[in-house]
MARLO-107915 format. One record per residue (C-alpha): residue in one letter; x, y, z. Coordinates in steps of 0.001 Angstrom, whole numbers. Layout:
<lummis>
aa:a | X:X | Y:Y | Z:Z
...
</lummis>
This chain:
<lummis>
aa:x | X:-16745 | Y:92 | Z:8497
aa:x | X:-14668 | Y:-2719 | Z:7970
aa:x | X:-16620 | Y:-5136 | Z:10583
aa:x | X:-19732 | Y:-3968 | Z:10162
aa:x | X:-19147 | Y:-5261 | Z:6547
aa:x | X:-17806 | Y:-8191 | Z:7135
aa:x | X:-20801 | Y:-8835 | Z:9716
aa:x | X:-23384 | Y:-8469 | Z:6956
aa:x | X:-21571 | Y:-10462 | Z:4570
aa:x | X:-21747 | Y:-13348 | Z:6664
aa:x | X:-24472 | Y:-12872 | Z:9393
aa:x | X:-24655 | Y:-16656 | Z:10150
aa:x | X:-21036 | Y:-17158 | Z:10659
aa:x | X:-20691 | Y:-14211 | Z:12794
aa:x | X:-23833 | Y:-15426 | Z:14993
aa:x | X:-22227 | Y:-18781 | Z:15685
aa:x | X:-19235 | Y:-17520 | Z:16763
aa:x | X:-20736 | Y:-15167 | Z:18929
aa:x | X:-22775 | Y:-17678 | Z:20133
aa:x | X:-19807 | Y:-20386 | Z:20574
aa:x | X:-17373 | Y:-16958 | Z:22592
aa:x | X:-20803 | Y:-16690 | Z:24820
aa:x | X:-20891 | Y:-20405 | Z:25761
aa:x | X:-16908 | Y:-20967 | Z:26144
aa:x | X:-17415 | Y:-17698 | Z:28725
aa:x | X:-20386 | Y:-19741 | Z:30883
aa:x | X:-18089 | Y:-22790 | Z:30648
aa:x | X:-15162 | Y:-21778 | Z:31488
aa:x | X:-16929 | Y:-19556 | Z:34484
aa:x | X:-19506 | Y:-21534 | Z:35307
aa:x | X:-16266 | Y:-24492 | Z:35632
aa:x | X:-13973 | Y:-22319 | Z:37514
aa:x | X:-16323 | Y:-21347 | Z:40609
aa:x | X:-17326 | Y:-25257 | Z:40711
aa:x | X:-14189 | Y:-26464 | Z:41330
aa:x | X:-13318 | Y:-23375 | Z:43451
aa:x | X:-16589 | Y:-24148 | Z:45819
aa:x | X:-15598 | Y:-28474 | Z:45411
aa:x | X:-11813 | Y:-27562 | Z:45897
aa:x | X:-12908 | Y:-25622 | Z:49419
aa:x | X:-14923 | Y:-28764 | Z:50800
aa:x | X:-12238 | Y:-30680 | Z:49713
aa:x | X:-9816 | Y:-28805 | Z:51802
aa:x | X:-12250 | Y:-28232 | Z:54813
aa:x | X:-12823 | Y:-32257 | Z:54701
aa:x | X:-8990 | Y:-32766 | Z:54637
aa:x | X:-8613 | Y:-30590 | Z:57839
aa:x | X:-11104 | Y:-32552 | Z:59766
aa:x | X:-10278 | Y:-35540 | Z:59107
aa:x | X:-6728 | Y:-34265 | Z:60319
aa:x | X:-8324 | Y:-32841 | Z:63249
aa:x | X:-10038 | Y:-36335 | Z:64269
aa:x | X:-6551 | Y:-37865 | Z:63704
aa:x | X:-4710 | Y:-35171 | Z:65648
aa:x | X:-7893 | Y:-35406 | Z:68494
aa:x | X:-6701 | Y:-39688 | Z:68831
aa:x | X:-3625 | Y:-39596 | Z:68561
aa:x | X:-3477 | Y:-36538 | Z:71289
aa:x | X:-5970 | Y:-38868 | Z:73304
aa:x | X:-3321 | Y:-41605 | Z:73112
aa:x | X:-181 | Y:-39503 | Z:73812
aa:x | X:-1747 | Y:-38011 | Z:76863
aa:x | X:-2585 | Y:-41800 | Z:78277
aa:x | X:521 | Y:-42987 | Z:77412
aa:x | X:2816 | Y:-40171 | Z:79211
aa:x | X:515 | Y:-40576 | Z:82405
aa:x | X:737 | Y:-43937 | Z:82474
aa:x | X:4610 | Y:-43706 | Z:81859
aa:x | X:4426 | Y:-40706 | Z:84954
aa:x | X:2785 | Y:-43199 | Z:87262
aa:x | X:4734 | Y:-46021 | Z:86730
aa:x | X:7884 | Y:-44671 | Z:86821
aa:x | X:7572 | Y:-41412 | Z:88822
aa:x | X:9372 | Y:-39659 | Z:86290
aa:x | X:8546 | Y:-35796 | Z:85824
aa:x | X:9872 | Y:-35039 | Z:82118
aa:x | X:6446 | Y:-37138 | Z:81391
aa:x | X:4729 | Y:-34304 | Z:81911
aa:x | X:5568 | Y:-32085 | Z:79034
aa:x | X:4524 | Y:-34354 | Z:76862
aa:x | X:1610 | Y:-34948 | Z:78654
aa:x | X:604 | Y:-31308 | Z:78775
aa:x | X:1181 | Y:-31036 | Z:74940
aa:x | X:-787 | Y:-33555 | Z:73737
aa:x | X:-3679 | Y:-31809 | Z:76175
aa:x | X:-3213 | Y:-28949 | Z:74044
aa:x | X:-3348 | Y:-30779 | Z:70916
aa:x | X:-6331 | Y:-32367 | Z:71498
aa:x | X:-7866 | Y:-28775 | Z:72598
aa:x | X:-6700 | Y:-27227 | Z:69559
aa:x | X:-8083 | Y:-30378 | Z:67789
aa:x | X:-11548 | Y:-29801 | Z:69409
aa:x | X:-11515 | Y:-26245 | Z:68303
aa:x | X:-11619 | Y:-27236 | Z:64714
aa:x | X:-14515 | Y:-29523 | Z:65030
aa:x | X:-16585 | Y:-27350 | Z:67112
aa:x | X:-15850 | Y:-24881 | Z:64476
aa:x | X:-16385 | Y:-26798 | Z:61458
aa:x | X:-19377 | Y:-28652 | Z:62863
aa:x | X:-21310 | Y:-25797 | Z:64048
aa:x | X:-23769 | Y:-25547 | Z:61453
aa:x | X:-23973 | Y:-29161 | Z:60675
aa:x | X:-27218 | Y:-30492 | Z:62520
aa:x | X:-26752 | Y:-33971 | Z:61383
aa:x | X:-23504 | Y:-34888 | Z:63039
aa:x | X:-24183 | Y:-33102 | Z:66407
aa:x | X:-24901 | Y:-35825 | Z:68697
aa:x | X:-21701 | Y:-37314 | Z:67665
aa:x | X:-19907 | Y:-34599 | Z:67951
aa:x | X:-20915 | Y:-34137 | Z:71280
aa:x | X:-20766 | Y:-37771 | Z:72031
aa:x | X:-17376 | Y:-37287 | Z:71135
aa:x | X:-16404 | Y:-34078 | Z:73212
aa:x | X:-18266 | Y:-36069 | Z:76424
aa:x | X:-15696 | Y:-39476 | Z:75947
aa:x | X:-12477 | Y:-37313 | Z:75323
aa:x | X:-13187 | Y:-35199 | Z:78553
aa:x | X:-14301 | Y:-38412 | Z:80305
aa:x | X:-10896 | Y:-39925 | Z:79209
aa:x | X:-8783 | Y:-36836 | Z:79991
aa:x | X:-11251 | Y:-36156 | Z:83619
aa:x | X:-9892 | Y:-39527 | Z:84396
aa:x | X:-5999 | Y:-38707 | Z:83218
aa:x | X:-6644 | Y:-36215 | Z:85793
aa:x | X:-7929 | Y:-37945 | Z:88698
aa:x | X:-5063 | Y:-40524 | Z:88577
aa:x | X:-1878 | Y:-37597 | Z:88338
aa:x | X:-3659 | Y:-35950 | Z:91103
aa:x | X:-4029 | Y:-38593 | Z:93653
aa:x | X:-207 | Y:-40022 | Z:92670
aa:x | X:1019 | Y:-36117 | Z:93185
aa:x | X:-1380 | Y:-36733 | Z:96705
aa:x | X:613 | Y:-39734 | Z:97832
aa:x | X:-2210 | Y:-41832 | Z:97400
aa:x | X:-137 | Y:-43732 | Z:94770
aa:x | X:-2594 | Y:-47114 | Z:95298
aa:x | X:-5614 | Y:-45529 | Z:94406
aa:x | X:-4309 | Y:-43914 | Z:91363
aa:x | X:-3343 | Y:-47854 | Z:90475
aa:x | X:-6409 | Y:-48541 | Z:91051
aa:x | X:-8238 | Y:-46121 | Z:88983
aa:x | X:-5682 | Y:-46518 | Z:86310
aa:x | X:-6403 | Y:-50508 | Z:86308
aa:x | X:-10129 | Y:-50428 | Z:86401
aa:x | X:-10487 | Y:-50351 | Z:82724
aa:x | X:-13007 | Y:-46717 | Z:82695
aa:x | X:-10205 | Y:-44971 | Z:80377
aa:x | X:-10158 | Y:-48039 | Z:78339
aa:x | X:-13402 | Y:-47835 | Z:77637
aa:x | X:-13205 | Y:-44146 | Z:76946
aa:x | X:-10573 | Y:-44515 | Z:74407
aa:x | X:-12420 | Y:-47051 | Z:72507
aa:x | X:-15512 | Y:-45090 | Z:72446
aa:x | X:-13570 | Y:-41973 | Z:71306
aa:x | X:-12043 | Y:-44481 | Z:68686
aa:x | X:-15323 | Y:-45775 | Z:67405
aa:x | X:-16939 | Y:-41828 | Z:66889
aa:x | X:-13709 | Y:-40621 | Z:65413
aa:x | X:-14017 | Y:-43826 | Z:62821
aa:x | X:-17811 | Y:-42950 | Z:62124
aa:x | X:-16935 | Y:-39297 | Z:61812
aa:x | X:-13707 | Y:-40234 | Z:59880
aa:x | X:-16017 | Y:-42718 | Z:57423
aa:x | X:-18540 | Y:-39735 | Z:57114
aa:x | X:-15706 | Y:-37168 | Z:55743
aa:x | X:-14245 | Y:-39634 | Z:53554
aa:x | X:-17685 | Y:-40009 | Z:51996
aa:x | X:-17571 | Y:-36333 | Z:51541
aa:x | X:-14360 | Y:-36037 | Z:49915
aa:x | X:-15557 | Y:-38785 | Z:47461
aa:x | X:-18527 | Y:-36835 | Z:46724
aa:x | X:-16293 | Y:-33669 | Z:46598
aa:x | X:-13852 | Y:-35459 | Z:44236
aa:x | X:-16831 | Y:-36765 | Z:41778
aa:x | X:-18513 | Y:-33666 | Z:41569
aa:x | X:-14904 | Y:-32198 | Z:40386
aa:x | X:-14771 | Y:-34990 | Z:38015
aa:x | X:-18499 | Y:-33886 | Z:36576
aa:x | X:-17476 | Y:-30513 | Z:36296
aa:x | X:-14307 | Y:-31289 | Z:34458
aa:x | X:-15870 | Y:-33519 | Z:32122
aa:x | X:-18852 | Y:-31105 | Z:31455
aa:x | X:-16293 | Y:-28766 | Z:30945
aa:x | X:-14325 | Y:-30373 | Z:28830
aa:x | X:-17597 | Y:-31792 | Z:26898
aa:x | X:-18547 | Y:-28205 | Z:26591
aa:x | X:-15003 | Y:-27262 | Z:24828
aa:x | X:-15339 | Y:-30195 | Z:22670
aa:x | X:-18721 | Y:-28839 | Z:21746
aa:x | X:-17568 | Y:-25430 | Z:21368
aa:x | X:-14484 | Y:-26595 | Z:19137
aa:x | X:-16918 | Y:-28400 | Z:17007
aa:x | X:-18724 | Y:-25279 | Z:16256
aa:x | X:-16649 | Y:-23279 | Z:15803
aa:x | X:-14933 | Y:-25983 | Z:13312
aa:x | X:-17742 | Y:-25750 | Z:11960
aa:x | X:-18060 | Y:-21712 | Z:11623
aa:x | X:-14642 | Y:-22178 | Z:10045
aa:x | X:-16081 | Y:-24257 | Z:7629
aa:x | X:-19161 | Y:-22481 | Z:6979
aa:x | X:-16687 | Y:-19029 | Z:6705
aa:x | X:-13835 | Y:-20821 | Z:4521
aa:x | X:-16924 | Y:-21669 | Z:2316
aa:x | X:-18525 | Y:-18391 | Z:1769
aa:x | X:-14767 | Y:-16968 | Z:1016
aa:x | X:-14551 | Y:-19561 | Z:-1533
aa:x | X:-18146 | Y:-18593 | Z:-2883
aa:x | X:-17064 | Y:-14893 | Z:-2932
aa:x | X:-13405 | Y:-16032 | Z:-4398
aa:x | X:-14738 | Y:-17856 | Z:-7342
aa:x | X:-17113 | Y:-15033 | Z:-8134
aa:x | X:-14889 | Y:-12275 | Z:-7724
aa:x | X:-12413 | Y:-14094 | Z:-10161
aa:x | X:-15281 | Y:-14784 | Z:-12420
aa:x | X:-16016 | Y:-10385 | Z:-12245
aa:x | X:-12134 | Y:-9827 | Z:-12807
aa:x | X:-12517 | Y:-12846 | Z:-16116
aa:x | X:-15453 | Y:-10769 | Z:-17425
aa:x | X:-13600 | Y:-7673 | Z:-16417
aa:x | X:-10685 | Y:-8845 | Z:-18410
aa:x | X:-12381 | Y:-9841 | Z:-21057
aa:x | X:-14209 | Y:-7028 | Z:-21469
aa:x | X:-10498 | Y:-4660 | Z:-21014
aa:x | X:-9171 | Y:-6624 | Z:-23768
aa:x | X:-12165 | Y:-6017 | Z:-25741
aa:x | X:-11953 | Y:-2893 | Z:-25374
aa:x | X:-8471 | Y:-2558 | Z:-25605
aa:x | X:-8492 | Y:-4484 | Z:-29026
aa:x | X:-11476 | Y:-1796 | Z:-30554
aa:x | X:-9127 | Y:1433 | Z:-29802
aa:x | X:-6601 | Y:-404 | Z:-31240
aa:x | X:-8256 | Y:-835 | Z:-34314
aa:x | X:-9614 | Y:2306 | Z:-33787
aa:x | X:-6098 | Y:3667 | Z:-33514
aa:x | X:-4750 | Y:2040 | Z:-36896
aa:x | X:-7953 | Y:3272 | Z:-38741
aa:x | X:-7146 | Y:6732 | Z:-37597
aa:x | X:-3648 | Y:6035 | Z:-38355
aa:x | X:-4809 | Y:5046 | Z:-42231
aa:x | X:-6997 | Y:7995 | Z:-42055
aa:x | X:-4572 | Y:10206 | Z:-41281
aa:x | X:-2207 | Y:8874 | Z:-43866
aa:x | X:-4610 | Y:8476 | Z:-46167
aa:x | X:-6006 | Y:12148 | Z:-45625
aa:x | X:-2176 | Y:13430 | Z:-45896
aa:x | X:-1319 | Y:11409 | Z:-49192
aa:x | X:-4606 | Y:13247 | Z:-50713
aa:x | X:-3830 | Y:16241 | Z:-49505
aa:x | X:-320 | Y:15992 | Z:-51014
aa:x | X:-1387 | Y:14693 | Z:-53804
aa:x | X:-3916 | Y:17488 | Z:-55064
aa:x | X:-1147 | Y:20401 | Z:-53791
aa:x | X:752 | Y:18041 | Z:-56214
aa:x | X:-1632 | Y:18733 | Z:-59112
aa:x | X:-2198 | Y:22088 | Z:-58247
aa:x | X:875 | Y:22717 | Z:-58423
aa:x | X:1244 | Y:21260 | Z:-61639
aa:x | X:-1635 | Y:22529 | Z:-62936
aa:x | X:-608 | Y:26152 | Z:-62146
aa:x | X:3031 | Y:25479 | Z:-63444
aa:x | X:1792 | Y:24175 | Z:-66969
aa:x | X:-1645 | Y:25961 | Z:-67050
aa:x | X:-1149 | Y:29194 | Z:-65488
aa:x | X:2164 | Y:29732 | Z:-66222
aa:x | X:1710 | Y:28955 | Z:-69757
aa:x | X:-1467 | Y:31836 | Z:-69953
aa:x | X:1456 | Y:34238 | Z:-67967
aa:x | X:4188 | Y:33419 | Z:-70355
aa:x | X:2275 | Y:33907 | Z:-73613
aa:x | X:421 | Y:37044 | Z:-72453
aa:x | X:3807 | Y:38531 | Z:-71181
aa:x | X:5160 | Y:37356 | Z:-75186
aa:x | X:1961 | Y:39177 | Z:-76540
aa:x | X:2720 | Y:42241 | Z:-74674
aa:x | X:6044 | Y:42695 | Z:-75350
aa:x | X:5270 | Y:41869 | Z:-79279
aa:x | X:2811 | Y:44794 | Z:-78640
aa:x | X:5368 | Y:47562 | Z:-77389
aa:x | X:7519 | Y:46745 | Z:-80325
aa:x | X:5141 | Y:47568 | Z:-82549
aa:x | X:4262 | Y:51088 | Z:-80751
aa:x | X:7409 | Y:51758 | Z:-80214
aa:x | X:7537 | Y:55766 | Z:-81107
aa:x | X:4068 | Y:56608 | Z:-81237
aa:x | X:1472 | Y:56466 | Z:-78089
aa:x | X:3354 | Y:57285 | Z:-75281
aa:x | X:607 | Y:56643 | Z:-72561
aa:x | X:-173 | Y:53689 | Z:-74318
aa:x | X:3210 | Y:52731 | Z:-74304
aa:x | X:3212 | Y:53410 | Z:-70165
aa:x | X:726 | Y:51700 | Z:-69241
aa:x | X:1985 | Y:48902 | Z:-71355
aa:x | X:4767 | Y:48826 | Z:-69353
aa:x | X:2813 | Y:49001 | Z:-65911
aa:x | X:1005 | Y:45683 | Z:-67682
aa:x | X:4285 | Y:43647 | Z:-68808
aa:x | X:5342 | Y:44645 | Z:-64745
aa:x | X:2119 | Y:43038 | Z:-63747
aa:x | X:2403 | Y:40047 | Z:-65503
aa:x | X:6055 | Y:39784 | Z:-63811
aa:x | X:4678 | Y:39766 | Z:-60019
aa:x | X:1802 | Y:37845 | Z:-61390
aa:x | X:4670 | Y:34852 | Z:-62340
aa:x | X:6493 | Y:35370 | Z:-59303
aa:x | X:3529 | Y:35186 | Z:-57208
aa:x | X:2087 | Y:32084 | Z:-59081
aa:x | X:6411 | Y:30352 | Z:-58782
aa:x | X:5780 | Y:31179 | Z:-54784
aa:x | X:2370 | Y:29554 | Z:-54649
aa:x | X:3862 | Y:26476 | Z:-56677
aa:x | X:6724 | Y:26225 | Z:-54028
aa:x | X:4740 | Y:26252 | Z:-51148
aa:x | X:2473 | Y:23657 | Z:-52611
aa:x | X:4991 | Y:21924 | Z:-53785
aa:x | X:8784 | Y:22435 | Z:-53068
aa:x | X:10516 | Y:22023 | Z:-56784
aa:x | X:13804 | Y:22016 | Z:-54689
aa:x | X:12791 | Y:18719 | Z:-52862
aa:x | X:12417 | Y:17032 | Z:-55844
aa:x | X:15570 | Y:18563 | Z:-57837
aa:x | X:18222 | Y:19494 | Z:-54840
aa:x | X:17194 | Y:16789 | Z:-52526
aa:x | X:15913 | Y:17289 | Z:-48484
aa:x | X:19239 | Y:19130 | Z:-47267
aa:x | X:19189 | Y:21757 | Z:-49929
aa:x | X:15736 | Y:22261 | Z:-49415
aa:x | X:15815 | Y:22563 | Z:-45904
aa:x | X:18813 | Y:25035 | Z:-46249
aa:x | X:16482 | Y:27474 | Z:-48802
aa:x | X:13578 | Y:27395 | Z:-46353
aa:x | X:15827 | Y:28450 | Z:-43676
aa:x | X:17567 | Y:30858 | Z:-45588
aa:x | X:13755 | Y:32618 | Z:-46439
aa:x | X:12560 | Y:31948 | Z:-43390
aa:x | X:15822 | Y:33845 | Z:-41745
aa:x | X:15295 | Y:36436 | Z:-44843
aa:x | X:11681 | Y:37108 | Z:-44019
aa:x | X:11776 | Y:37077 | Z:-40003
aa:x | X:15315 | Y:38988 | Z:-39523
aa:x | X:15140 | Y:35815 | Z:-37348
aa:x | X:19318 | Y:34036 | Z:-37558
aa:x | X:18829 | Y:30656 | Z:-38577
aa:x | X:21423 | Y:28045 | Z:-37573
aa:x | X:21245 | Y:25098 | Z:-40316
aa:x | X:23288 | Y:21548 | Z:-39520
aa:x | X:22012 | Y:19541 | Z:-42111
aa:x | X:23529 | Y:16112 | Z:-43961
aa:x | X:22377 | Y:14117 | Z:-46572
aa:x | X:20542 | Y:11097 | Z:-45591
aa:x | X:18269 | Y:8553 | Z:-47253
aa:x | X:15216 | Y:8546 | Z:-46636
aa:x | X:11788 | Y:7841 | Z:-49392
aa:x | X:10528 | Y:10684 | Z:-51247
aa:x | X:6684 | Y:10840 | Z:-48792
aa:x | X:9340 | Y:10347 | Z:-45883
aa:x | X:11470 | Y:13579 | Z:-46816
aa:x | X:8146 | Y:15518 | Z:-47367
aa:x | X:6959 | Y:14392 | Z:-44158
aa:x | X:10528 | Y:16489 | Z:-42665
aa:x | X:10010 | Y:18726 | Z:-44764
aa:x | X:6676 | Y:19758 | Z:-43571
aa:x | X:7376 | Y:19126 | Z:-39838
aa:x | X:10271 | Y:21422 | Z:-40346
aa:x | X:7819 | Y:24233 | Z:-42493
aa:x | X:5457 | Y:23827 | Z:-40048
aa:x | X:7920 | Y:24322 | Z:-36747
aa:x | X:9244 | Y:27217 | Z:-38367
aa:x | X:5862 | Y:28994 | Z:-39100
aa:x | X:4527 | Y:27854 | Z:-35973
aa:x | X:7839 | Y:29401 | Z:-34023
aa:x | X:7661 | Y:32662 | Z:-36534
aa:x | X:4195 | Y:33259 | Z:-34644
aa:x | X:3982 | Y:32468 | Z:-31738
aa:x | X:8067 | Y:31693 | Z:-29963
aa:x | X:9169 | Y:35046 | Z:-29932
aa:x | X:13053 | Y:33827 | Z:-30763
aa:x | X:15851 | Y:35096 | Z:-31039
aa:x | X:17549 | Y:31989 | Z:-32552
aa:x | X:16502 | Y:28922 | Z:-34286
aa:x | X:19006 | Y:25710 | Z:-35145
aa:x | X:17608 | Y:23319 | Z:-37455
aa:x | X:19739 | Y:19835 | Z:-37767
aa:x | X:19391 | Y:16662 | Z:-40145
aa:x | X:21588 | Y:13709 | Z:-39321
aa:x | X:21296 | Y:10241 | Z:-39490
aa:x | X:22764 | Y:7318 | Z:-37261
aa:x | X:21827 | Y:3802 | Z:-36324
aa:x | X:19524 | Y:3712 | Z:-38904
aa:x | X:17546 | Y:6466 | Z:-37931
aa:x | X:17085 | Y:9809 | Z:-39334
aa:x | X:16944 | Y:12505 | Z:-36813
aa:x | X:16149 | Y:15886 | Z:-37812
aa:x | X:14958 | Y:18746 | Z:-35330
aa:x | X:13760 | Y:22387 | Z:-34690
aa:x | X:15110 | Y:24503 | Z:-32071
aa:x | X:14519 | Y:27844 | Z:-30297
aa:x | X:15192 | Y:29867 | Z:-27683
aa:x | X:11758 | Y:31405 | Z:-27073
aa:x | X:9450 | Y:31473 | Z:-24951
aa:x | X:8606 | Y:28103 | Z:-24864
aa:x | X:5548 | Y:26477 | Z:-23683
aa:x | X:3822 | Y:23508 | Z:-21415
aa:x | X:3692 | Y:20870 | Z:-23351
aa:x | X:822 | Y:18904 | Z:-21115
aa:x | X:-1305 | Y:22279 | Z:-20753
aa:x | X:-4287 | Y:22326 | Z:-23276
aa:x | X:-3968 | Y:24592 | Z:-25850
aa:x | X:-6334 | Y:26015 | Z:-28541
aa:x | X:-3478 | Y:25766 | Z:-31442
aa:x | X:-2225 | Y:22209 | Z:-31120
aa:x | X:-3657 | Y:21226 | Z:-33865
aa:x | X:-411 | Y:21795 | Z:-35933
aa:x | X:1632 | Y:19563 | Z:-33433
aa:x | X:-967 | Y:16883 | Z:-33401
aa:x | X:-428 | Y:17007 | Z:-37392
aa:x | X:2924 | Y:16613 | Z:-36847
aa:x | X:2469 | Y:13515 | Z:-34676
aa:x | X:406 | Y:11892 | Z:-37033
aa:x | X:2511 | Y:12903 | Z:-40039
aa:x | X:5332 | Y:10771 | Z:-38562
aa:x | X:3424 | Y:8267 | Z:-37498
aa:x | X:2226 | Y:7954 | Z:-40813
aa:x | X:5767 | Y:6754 | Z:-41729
aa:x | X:6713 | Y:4579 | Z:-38245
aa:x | X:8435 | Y:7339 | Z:-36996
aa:x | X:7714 | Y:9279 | Z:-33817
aa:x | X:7351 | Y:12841 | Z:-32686
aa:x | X:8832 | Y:14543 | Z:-29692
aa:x | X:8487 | Y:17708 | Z:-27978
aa:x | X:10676 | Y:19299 | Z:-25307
aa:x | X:9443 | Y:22637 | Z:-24103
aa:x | X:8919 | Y:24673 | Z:-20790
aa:x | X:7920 | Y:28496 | Z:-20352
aa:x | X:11201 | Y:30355 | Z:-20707
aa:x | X:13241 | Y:27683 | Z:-21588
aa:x | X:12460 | Y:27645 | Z:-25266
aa:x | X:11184 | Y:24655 | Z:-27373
aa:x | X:13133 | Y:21507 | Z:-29316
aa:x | X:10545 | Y:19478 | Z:-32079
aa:x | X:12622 | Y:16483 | Z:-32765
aa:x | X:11272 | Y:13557 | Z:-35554
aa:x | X:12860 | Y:10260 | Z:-35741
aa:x | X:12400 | Y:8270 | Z:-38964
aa:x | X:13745 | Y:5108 | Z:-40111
aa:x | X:16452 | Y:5732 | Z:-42519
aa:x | X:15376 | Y:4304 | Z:-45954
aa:x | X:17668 | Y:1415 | Z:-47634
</lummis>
């Protein structure tokens, strides 16, 4: 898919170089079987014109080891003679052979082939009448100047054949030149182009560069945009959250107080009335005086009940024992009401009164959240403080839970993340199924 991509993307580059690996192909082909077919005449000329060398000078060797055989009598002029016959022979071959389908050079060809056997015929004649005794008459015929004029004619043909090959190679060698300079025009060409598809490629990556970096600018603009909106979304939930938690705090606050002073006041005074009552029927009415009784114990749980209510709305030990006693009383009930053995480590530490309610809570909360739903058999609670943090925790060994698994009742952790939040601390839960649960808070310790 790759290619195919790249091919649309840029059609025009693609067609020029397909274009430019098309021609360099015809070039380079179209060059190579030129020279091949110049580089053959080339070598075919070369051999003739050795062959019309090798033809004289086997012409001339032959004459000259007769004429040294006649003159001196001498027989190892023979050999020589006889190879130079076979030179010139072999010599002939080639010519007949290479001129056998060239019309134009016939006549001198066999001009040629009628002086060299007239030259040789004569050669002939003259070793056979010496080997006949008839030494005088192969003077003779050796002096009368026919082989002389034989030679010269075979001289003047090989010269005109010679000059005809020699204008062959010269066409052969500037019809190599034309190809090699077409051929080497043609690369130019083809390097220009494809220069030029470079160009024309390097170009359109540029284009695409620039507006791919101009798409990752908008991009990032856009990221930081957004990224800037959920963080001001983020600190408005924040405030929200703080602000919803202060509220909520502060109307358990004056509930609290308004049951303490209100409430408790009504209890107390009807409880005073009642028992101002039975002292007055003391001795007389003794159903009235029972279900007097059953009243006054009324009013007691009534108290009780409303003191509870008051606590949970508002611990009076946080504010008069401080957040380690406090701690240590609601693990003490909690232990009291669940049969559940509560481990408390606990120091004092410093921290600002909405910080220790915000323990407080995430420790109430833990507790009632671990009373429901943990199944423990032990819990630790700790409180400690070091490096300037305050570090206080909730531990079981319960059934635990995923933390990263959605959940239906999360929404009492997710209070308890925003709770410290609320005061720059942070939240952390440890948990796997079977493994029990740890709720740890970190706060910064208060000055």
């Amino acid at each position: 898919m790759q290619p195919i991509k790249v091919i649309r993307r840029s059609p025009v580059v693609f067609s020029l170089a397909l274009l430019a690996a098309v021609a360099m192909l015809f070039i380079s082909e179209g060059s190579y079987w030129q020279s091949v077919r110049t580089l053959d005449t080339l070598d075919r000329v070369a051999t003739v014109r050795n062959s019309l060398r090798q033809l004289e000078l086997g012409v001339v060797d032959a004459e000259t080891n007769q004429r040294g055989y006649l003159l001196s009598n001498r027989s190892e002029y023979i050999a020589p003679y006889r190879r130079a016959l076979v030179s010139v022979e072999a010599a002939m071959a080639v010519l007949d052979q290479h001129y056998s389908d060239t019309s134009r050079v016939g006549q001198s060809l066999a001009q040629l082939k009628r002086l060299t056997a007239t030259c040789l015929s004569i050669m002939a004649e003259s070793l056979r009448l010496h080997d006949d005794g008839k030494a005088p008459a192969a003077q003779e015929l050796l002096l009368s100047g026919l082989g002389k004029e034989s030679m010269d004619g075979i001289r003047q043909v090989s010269a005109a054949l010679m000059a005809q090959e020699s204008a062959s190679l010269a066409a052969g060698r500037a019809r190599l030149y034309d190809t090699l300079m077409l051929s080497r025009i043609g690369v130019a060409g083809l390097v220009v182009a494809m220069m030029l598809a470079l160009f024309l490629y390097m170009r359109h990556g540029r284009t695409l560069e620039l507006h791919q970096q101009a798409l990752l600018e908008v991009a990032r603009i856009e990221r930081e945009r957004l990224e800037s909106v959920v963080r001001q979304r983020t600190a408005e939930l924040t405030d929200l959250a703080r602000h919803l938690l202060t509220a909520r705090e502060d109307e358990r606050n004056r509930l609290a107080r308004n049951l303490h002073d209100e409430l408790g006041a009504l209890l107390t005074a009807a409880k005073l009335d009642a028992a101002r009552i039975r002292s007055r029927l003391t001795g007389s009415a003794p159903e009235a005086l029972e279900r007097l009784a059953h009243l006054v114990a009324t009013l007691d749980s009534s108290i009780a009940l409303g003191r509870r209510i008051i606590e949970d709305l508002r611990p009076s030990t946080l504010d008069n024992l401080g957040l380690a006693a406090a701690l240590e009383i609601l693990a003490r009930e909690f232990s009291a009401r669940s049969g559940v053995p509560v481990h408390c480590a606990v120091a004092p530490v410093r921290l600002s009164p909405s910080a220790e309610l915000v323990v407080y809570r995430l420790v109430q909360e833990a507790v009632t959240n671990l009373s429901k739903y943990a199944q423990a058999r032990n819990v630790w609670i700790s409180l400690a403080a070091s490096d300037g943090r305050v570090q206080a925790s909730v531990r079981d060994d319960g059934v635990g839970f995923d933390p990263g698994a959605p959940h239906a009742s999360t929404y009492g952790l997710l209070g308890m993340r925003y709770r410290a939040e609320a005061e720059r601390g942070s939240l952390s839960i440890v948990s796997a199924p079977g493994q029990g649960t740890i709720i740890a808070v970190s706060l910064p310790e208060s000055g």
